[in-house]
C-alpha positions in Angstrom: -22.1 106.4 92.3 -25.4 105.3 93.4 -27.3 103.5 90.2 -30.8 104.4 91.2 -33.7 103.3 88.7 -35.3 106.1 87.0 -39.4 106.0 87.4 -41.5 104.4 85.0 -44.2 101.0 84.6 -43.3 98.1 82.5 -46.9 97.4 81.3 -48.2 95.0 78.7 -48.3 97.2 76.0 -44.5 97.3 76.3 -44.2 93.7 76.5 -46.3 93.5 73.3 -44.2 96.1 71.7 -40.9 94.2 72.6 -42.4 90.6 70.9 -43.8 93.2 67.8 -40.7 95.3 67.2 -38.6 91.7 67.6 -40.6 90.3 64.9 -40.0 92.9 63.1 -36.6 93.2 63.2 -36.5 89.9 62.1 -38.2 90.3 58.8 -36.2 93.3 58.0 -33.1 91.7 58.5 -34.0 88.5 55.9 -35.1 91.2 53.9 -31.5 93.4 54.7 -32.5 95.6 52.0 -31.2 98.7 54.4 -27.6 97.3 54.6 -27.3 96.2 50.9 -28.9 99.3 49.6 -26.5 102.9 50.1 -29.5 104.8 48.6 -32.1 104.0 50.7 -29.7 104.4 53.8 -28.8 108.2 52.7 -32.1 108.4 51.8 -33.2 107.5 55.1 -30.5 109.6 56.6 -31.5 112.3 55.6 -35.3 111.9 56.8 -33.9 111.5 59.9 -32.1 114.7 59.8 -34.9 117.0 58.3 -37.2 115.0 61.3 -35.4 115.7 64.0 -34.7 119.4 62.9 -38.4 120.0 62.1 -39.7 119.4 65.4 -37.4 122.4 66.9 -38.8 124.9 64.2 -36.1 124.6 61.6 -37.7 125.6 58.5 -35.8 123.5 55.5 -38.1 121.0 53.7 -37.2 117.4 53.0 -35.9 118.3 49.5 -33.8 121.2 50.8 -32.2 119.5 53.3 -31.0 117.1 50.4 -29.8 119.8 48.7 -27.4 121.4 51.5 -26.2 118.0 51.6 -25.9 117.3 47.9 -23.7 120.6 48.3 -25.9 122.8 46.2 -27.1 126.6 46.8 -30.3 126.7 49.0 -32.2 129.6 49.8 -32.7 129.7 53.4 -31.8 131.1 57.1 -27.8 130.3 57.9 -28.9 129.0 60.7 -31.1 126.4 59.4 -28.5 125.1 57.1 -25.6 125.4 59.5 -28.2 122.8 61.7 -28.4 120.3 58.8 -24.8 120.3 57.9 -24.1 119.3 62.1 -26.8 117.0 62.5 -25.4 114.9 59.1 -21.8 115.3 60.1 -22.7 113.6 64.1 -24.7 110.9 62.7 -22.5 110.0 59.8 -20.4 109.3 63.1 -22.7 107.5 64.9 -21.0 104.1 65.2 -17.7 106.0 66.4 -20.0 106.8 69.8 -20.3 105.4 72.8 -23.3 105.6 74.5 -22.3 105.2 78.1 -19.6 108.1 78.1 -20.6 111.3 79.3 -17.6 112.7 76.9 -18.8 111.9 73.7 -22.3 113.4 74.9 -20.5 116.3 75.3 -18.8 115.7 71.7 -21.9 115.1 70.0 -23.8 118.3 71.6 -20.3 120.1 70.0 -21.2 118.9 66.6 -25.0 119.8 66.7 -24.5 122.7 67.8 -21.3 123.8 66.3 -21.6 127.7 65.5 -25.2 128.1 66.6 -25.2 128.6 70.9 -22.9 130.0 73.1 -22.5 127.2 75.3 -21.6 124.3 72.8 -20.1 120.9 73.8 -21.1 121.8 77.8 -23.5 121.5 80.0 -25.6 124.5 81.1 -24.3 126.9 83.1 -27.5 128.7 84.1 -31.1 128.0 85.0 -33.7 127.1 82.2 -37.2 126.7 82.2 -38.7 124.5 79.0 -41.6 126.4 77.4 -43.8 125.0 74.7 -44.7 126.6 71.2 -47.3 129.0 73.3 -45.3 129.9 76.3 -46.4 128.4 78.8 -43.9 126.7 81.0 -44.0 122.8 80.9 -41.3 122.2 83.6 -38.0 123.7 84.9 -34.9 121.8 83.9 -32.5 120.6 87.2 -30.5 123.5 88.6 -27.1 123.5 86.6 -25.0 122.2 89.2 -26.9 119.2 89.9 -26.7 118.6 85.7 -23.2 116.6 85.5 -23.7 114.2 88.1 -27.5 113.5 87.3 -26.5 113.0 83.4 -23.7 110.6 85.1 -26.1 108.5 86.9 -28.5 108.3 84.0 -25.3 107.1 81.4 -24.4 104.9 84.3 -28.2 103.1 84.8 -28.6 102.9 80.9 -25.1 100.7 80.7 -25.9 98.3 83.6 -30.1 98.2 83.9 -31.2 94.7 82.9 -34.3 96.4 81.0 -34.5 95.5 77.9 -33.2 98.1 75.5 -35.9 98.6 73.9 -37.6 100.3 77.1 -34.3 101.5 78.6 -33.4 103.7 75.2 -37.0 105.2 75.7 -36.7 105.8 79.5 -33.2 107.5 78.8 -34.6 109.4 75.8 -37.3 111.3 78.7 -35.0 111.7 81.4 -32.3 113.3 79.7 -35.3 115.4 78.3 -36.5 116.3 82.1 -32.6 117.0 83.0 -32.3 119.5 79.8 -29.0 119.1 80.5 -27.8 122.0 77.6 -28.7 125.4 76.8 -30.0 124.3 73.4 -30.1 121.6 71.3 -31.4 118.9 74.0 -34.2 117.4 71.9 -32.0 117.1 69.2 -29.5 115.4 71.1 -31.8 113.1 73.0 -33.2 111.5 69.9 -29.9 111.1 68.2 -28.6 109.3 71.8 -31.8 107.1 71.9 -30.9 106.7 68.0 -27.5 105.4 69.2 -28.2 103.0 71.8 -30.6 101.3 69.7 -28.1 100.8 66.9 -25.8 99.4 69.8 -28.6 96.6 70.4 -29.1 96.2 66.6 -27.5 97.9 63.8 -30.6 98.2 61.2 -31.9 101.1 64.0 -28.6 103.4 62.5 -31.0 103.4 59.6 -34.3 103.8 60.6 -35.9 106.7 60.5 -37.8 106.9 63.5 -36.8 110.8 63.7 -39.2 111.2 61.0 -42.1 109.3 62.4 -41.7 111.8 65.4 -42.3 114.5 63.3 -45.2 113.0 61.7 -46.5 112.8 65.2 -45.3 115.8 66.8 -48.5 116.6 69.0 -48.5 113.0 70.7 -44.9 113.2 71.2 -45.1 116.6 73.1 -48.5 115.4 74.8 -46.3 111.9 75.7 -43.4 114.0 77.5 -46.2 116.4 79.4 -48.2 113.1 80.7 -45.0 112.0 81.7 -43.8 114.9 83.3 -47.3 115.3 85.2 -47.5 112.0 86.2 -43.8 112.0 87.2 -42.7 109.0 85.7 -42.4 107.8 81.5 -44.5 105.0 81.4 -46.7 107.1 79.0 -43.6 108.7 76.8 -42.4 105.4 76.3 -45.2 103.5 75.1 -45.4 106.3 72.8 -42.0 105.9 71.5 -42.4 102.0 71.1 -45.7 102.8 68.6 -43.5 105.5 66.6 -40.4 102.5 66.6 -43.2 99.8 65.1 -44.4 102.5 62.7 -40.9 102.7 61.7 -39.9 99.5 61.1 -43.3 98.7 59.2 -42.6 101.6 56.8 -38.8 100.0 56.3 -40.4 96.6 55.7 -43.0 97.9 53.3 -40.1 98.8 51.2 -37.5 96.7 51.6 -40.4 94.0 50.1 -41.0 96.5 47.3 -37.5 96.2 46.3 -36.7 92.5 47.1 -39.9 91.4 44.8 -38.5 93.4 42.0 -41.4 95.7 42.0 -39.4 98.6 43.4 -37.4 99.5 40.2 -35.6 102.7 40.0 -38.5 104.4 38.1 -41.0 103.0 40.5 -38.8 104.0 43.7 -38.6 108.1 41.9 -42.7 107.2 41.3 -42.9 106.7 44.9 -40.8 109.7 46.3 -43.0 112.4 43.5 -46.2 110.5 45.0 -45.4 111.4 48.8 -43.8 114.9 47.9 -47.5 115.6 46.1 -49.2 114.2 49.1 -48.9 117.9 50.8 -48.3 120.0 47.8 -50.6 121.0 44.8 -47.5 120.6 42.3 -44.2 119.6 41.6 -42.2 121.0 39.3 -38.7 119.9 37.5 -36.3 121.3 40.1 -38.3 119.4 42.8 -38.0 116.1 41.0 -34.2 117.0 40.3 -33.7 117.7 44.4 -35.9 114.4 45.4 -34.5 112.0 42.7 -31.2 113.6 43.2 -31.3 113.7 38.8 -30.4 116.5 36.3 -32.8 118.6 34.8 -32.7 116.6 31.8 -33.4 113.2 33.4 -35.9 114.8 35.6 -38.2 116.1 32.5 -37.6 112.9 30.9 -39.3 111.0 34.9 -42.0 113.9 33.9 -42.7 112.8 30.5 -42.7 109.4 31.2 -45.1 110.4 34.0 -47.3 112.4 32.2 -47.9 109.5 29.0 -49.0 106.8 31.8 -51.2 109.3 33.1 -49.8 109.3 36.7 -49.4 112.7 36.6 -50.6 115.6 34.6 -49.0 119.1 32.9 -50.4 122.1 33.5 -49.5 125.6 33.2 -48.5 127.9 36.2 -48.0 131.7 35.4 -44.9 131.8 33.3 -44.0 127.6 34.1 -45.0 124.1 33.5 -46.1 122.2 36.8 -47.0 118.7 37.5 -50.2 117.9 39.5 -51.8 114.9 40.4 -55.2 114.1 37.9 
């Protein structure tokens, strides 16, 4: 099989982003807060899930998609849920994967999309044409019968390209996009593979949520694959990736040092969580803190009270319920 190079620029901004990420790495891992700590794993787990999800319209917040997989009752569209449930269950297996075998791509599109499309665990079988959220047409994926042997190549050039893998994961990440390779579920499963292969190079990346920095950026990661596509190569799409990995790893170091110092205690770390949730709500109330905090509803009007008295928060009344705002 014929290993040809996919097309994209190694610029200098890459080259920065290699020394910057490296760097990084390297004061996460003195830190190794992610592999001593099980909470902030799941934690981050799960932000990767409810990331990824987000960007292809599923509708379950952050705190939802904790619940599903705290096993509790949630209020929402079988299909959402039935998403959350395969995404945990494929990357609670990550480390089982290989990244160079075309099989456990196939096994891993299964699990996504176990239950949800027709055509699970194979590649397409018909023509597809990828639209964006208004319609219009952003490019036609590669005729189905040139799909297995184009996915092939690209598995084959990821495992034996001298790139470093910081660039190669982000070059795979796009083409497998351009291939669209299944009838559904490719962005999903294009993340989670460029998830994989960075783990591969260094385990911390198993943890990070880089899914979630995505989502936080959805626009430029949309506008990063359409400069790409018009320009016909990824140079753009993976400078773009290599600013959301950075992000990433600063927002793991930030609180990895919160915790190592001994200012991240477990009431500061629940502060923390209510303070972000709050960032794009008007309130919080006790079953939100009891689905963030993962608490009973006794411990979570307890973080409330406790909350209210240093004057971090404040009570108010909503139609028939007490609610939490900001002051």
């Amino acid at each position: 099989m014929r290993n040809k190079r996919p097309p994209f620029e190694i610029t200098n901004r890459m080259i920065d982003y290699v020394a910057e990420i490296a760097e990084l790495l390297g004061k996460l891992n003195v830190t190794d807060a992610l592999s001593s700590n099980p909470t902030l794993r799941r934690s981050n787990r799960i932000r990767t899930i409810h990331g990824s999800l987000a960007i292809e319209q599923n509708t379950l917040s952050l705190e939802q998609v904790t619940a599903v997989l705290n096993g509790k009752h949630v209020l929402a569209p079988p299909k959402d849920i039935a998403e959350v449930k395969n995404a945990y269950e494929i990357y609670e297996r990550l480390d089982e994967l290989d990244p160079y075998s075309v099989d456990d791509l196939l096994t891993a599109h299964g699990i996504m999309t176990r239950g949800l499309v027709e055509e699970s665990g194979m590649f397409r079988t018909r023509p597809v044409g990828v639209v964006d959220s208004d319609g219009h047409v952003l490019h036609f994926g590669t005729l189905p019968q040139y799909v297995p042997d184009l996915v092939m190549e690209l598995l084959d050039w990821a495992k034996t390209s001298e790139v470093h893998m910081l660039i190669r994961s982000c070059v795979f990440h796009y083409e497998l996009e351009l291939i669209h390779p299944f009838a559904d579920g490719n962005g999903r499963v294009g993340r989670l593979w460029h998830t994989l292969l960075l783990s591969k190079w260094n385990p911390a990346f198993a943890w990070l949520p880089v899914e979630s920095i995505i989502h936080d950026r959805q626009q430029e990661y949309y506008d990063a694959i359409n400069a790409s596509n018009d320009a016909g190569e990824s140079t753009v799409f993976i400078e773009f990736m290599m600013s959301a990995i950075k992000a990433s790893l600063m927002d793991a170091i930030s609180t990895s040092d919160e915790m190592s110092d001994g200012k991240m205690d477990k009431a500061t770390m629940r502060w923390k969580q209510i303070e972000k949730f709050l960032e794009t709500r008007p309130y919080i109330m006790n079953a939100d803190v009891r689905s963030i905090c993962g608490v009973s509803a006794a411990t979570a009007n307890r973080i409330l009270s406790s909350l209210v008295t240093e004057e971090k928060i404040i009570k108010i009344r909503n139609r028939n319920h007490w609610v939490y705002r900001l002051p």
